[in-house]
C-alpha positions as CSV (number, residue, x, y, z in Angstrom):
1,X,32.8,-1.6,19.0
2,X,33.2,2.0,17.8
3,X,36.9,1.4,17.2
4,X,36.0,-1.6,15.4
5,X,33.6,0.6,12.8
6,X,36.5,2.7,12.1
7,X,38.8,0.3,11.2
8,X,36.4,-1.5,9.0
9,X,35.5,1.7,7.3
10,X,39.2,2.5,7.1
11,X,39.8,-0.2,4.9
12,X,36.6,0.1,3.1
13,X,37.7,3.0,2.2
14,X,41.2,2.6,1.3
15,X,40.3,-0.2,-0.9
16,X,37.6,1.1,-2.7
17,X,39.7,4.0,-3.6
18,X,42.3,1.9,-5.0
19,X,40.1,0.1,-6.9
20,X,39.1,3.4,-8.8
21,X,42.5,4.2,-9.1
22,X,42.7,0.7,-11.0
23,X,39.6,1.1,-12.8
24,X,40.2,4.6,-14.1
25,X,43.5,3.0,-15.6
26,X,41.5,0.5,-17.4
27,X,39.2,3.1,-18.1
28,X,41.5,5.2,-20.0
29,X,42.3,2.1,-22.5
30,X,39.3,0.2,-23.3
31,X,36.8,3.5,-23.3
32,X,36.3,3.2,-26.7
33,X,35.1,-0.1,-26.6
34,X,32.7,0.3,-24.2
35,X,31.3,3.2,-26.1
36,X,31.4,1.1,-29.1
37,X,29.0,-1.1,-27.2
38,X,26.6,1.4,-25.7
39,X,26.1,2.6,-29.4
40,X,25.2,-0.6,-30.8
41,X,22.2,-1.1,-28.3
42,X,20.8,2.3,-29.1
43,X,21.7,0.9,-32.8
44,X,20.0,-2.2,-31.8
45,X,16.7,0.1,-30.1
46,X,16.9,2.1,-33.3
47,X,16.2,-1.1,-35.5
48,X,13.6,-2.4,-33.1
49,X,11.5,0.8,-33.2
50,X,12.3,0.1,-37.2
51,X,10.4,-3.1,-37.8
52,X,7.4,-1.6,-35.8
53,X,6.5,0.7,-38.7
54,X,6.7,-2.3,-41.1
55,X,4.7,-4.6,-38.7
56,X,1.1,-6.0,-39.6
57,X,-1.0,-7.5,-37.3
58,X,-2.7,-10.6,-38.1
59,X,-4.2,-14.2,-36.7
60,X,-1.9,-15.8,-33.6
61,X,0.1,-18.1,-35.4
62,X,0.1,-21.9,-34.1
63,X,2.7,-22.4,-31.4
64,X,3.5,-25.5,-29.4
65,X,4.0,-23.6,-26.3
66,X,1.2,-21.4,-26.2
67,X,-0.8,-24.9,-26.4
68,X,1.4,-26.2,-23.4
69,X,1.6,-23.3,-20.9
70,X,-1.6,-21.6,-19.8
71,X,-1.8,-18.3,-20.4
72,X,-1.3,-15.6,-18.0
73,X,-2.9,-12.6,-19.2
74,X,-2.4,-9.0,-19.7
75,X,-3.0,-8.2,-16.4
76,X,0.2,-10.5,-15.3
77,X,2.7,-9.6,-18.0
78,X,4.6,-7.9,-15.5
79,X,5.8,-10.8,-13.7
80,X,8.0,-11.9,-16.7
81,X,9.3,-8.1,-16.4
82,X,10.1,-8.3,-13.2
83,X,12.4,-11.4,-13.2
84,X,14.4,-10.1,-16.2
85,X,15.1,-6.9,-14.1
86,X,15.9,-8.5,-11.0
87,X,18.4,-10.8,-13.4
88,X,20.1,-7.5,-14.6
89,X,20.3,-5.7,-11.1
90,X,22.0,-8.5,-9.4
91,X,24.3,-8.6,-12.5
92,X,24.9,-5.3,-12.5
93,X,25.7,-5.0,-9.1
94,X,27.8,-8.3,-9.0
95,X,30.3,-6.7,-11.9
96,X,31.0,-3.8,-9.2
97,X,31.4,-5.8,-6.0
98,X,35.3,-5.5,-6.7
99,X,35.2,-2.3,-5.4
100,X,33.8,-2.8,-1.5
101,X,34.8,-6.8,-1.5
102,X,38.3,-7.4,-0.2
103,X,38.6,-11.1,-2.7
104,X,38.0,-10.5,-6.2
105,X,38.2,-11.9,-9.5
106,X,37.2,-9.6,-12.3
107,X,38.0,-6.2,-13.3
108,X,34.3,-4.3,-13.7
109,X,35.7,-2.5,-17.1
110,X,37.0,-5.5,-18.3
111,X,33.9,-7.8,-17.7
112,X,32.0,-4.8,-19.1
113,X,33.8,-4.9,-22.2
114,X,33.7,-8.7,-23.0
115,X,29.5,-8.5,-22.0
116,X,29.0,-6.2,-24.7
117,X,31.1,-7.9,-27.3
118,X,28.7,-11.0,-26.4
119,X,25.7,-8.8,-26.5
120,X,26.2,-7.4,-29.9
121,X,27.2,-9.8,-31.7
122,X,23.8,-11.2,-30.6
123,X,21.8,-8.2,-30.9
124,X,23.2,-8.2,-34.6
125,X,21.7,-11.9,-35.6
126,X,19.0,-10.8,-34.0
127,X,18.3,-7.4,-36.2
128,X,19.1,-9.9,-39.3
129,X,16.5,-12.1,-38.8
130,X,13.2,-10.4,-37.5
131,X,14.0,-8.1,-40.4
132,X,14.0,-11.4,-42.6
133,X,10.4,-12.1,-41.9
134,X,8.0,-10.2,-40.2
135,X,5.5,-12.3,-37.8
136,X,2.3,-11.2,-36.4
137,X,3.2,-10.3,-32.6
138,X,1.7,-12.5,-30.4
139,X,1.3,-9.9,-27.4
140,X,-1.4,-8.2,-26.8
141,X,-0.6,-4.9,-27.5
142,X,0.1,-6.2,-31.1
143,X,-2.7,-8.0,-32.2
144,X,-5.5,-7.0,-34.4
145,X,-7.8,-4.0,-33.3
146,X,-5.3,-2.8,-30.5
147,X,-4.2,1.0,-31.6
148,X,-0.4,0.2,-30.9
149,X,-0.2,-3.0,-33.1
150,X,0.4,-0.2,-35.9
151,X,2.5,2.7,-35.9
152,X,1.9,5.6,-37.9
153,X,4.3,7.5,-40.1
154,X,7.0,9.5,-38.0
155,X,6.2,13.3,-38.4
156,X,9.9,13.8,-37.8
157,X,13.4,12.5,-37.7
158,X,13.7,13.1,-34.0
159,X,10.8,11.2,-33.5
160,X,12.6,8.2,-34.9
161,X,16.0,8.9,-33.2
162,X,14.5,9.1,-29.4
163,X,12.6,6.2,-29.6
164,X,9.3,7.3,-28.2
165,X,11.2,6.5,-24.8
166,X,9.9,4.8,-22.9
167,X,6.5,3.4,-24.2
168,X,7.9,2.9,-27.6
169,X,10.1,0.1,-25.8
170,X,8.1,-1.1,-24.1
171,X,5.0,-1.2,-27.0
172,X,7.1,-2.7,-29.8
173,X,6.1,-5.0,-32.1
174,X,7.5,-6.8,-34.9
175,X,11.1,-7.4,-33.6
176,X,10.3,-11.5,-32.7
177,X,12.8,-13.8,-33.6
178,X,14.7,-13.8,-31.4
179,X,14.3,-12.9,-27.8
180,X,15.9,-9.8,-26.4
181,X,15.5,-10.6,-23.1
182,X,17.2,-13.9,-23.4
183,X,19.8,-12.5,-24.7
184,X,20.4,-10.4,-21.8
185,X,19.5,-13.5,-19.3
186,X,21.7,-16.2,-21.2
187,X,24.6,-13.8,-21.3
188,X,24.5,-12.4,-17.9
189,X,24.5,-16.3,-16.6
190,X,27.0,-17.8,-18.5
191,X,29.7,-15.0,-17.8
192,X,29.1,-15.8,-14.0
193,X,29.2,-19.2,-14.7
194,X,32.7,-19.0,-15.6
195,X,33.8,-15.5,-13.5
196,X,31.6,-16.2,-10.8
197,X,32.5,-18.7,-7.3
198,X,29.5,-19.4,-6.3
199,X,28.8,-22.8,-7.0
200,X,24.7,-22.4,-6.0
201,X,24.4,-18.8,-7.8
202,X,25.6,-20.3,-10.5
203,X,22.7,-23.2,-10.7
204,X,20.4,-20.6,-9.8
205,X,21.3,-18.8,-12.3
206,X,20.1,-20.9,-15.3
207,X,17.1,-22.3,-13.3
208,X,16.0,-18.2,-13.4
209,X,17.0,-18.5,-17.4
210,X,14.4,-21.4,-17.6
211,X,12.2,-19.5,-15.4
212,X,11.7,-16.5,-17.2
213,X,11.9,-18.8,-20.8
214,X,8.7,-20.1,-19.8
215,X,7.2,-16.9,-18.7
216,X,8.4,-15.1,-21.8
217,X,6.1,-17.8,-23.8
218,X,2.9,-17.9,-21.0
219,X,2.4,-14.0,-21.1
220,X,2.5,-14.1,-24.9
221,X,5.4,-11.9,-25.6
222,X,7.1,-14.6,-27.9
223,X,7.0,-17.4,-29.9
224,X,7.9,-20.5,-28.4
225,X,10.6,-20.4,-31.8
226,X,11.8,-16.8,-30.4
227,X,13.1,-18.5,-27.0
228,X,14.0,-21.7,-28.5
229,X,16.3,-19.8,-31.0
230,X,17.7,-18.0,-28.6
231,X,19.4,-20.5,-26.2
232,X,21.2,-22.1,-29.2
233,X,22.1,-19.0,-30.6
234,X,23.4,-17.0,-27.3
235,X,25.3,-20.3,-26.4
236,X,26.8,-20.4,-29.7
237,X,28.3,-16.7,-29.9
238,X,29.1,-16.8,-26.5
239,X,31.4,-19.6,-27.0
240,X,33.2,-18.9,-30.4
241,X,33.8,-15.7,-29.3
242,X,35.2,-16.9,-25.4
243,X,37.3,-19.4,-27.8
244,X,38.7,-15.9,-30.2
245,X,39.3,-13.0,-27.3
246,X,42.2,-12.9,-24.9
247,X,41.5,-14.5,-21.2
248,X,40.9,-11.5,-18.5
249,X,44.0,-11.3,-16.0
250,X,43.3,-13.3,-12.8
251,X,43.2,-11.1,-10.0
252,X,43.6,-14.6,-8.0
253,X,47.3,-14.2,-9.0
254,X,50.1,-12.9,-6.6
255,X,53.5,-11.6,-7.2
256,X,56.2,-13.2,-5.2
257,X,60.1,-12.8,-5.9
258,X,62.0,-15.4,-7.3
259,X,64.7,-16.5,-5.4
260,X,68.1,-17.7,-6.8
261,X,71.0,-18.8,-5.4
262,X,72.9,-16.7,-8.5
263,X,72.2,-13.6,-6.0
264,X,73.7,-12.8,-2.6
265,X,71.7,-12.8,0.3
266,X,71.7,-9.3,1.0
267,X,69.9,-8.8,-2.6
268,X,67.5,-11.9,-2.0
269,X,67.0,-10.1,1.3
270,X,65.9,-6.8,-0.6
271,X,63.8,-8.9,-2.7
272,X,62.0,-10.4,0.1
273,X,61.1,-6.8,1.7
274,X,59.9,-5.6,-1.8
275,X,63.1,-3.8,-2.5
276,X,63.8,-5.1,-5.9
277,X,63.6,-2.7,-8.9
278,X,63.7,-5.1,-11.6
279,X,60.4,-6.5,-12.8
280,X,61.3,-9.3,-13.7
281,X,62.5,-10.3,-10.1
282,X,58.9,-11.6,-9.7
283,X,56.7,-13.7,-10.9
284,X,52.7,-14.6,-10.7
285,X,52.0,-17.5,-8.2
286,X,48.9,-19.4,-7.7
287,X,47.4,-19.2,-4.0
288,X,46.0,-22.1,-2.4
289,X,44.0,-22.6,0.6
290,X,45.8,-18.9,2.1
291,X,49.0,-20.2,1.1
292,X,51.6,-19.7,-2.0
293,X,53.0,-22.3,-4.1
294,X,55.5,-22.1,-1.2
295,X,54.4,-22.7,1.4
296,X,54.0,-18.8,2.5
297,X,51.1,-17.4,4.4
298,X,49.3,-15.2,2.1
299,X,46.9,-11.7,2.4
300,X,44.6,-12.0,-0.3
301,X,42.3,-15.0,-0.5
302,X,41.8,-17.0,-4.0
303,X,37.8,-17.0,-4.0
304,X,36.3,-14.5,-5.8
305,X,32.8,-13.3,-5.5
């Protein structure tokens, strides 16, 4: 059993360090774009703190849903919370499972990279329009008489710039149409709808994005209009831009010489035992079922996780 351990953890830890190794490579080339994308959500914080100086409470305007789904009160707002962070922990955690899982299918920086393209391109409509038209916030925190629905003049600069984090995220007001945290939930589901194997994760996945639409609008933190908005517009992005960036390398993908009778057998022999020094002596294969196009037995498996 020991023995057992050791091998396991042997190759646990073999792989994980060569999938740093590969990481750190990617790492080194797309840095810049994920620190493109980190800046625009502080960006994107920055102009949500923004249209809370501007906001003015007023009388809860008429909504469809709010008539539809009972209301759950203050003292239950955190259950919408708490599926929208159990959405982004899984997710998170999901991008890294290359790193302990022997099949994969994505590269984390890489799936990183095309999240945040998704995410601000959103996050940009979204600063457009609740600075189009200011609505009276239908949570609690922002309606008349409550001291938050207001904010008054920043003393400083730096007040601005840190947000007032974390209450002044979590108090905000103003910054309505359109949903934040469906942006976050519609995104996160449809890139593991199409990077993800998991056929009942992946229905799971949108019945939690239905989920947490309706709890969004029963603990008054939106308009019904805010979600609504929201699954045509995240959809939308999401597929022009799918449709404009370049496909992410399958990892699914083997390398496997290319025999030719042109050659000898002594050099198709070298080839064989990985002895060829000229790339283009191989060539990607699709596995199937633990085989290649072949007919060989191979190592790595074609499911990812």
């Amino acid at each position: 059993m020991n023995l057992y351990i050791r091998r396991e953890a042997s190759k646990l830890w073999k792989r994980l360090c060569s999938e740093i190794t590969t990481e750190i490579g990617l790492l080194a080339e797309n840095w810049k774009y994920l620190l493109a994308g980190l800046l625009c959500q502080y960006i994107h914080g920055l102009a949500a703190r923004g249209v809370h100086y501007i906001h003015r409470p007023g009388p809860t305007l008429q909504d469809s849903g709010f008539f539809v789904l009972p209301e759950l009160g203050q003292d239950k707002g955190y259950i919408s919370e708490t599926v929208f962070t159990c959405v982004f922990v899984s997710f998170f955690l999901w991008t890294f499972h290359p790193f302990i899982v022997k099949s994969k299918k994505i590269y984390t920086v890489l799936i990183w990279c095309r999240v945040l393209a998704f995410l601000v391109a959103c996050q940009f409509l979204r600063i457009i329009t609740f600075y189009s038209t200011q609505l009276p916030g239908p949570n609690y925190h922002c309606r008349e008489g409550s001291e938050l629905a207001r904010l008054p003049r920043p003393h400083s600069v730096l007040e601005v710039l840190l947000l007032n984090f974390p209450r002044g995220v979590i108090y905000g007001c103003g910054d309505l149409i359109f949903s934040s945290h469906m942006i976050f939930t519609l995104v996160f589901v449809r890139t593991y709808q199409r990077y993800g194997s998991k056929r009942f994760i992946k229905l799971l996945g949108w019945v939690i994005a239905i989920l947490q639409s309706l709890l969004i609008i029963a603990s008054r933190k939106h308009y019904t209009v805010d979600v609504v908005v929201a699954w045509y517009t995240v959809n939308l992005v999401v597929f022009f831009l799918e449709s404009k960036l370049p496909e992410l390398p399958d990892r699914t993908m083997v390398l496997l010489p290319v025999i030719t009778k042109d050659r000898t057998k002594e050099e198709n022999h070298k080839l064989l035992n990985g002895n060829g020094v000229d790339p283009a002596d191989w060539r990607p294969r699709a596995q199937a079922n633990g085989k290649d196009s072949n007919g060989g037995h191979t190592d790595n498996t074609t499911n990812g996780a």
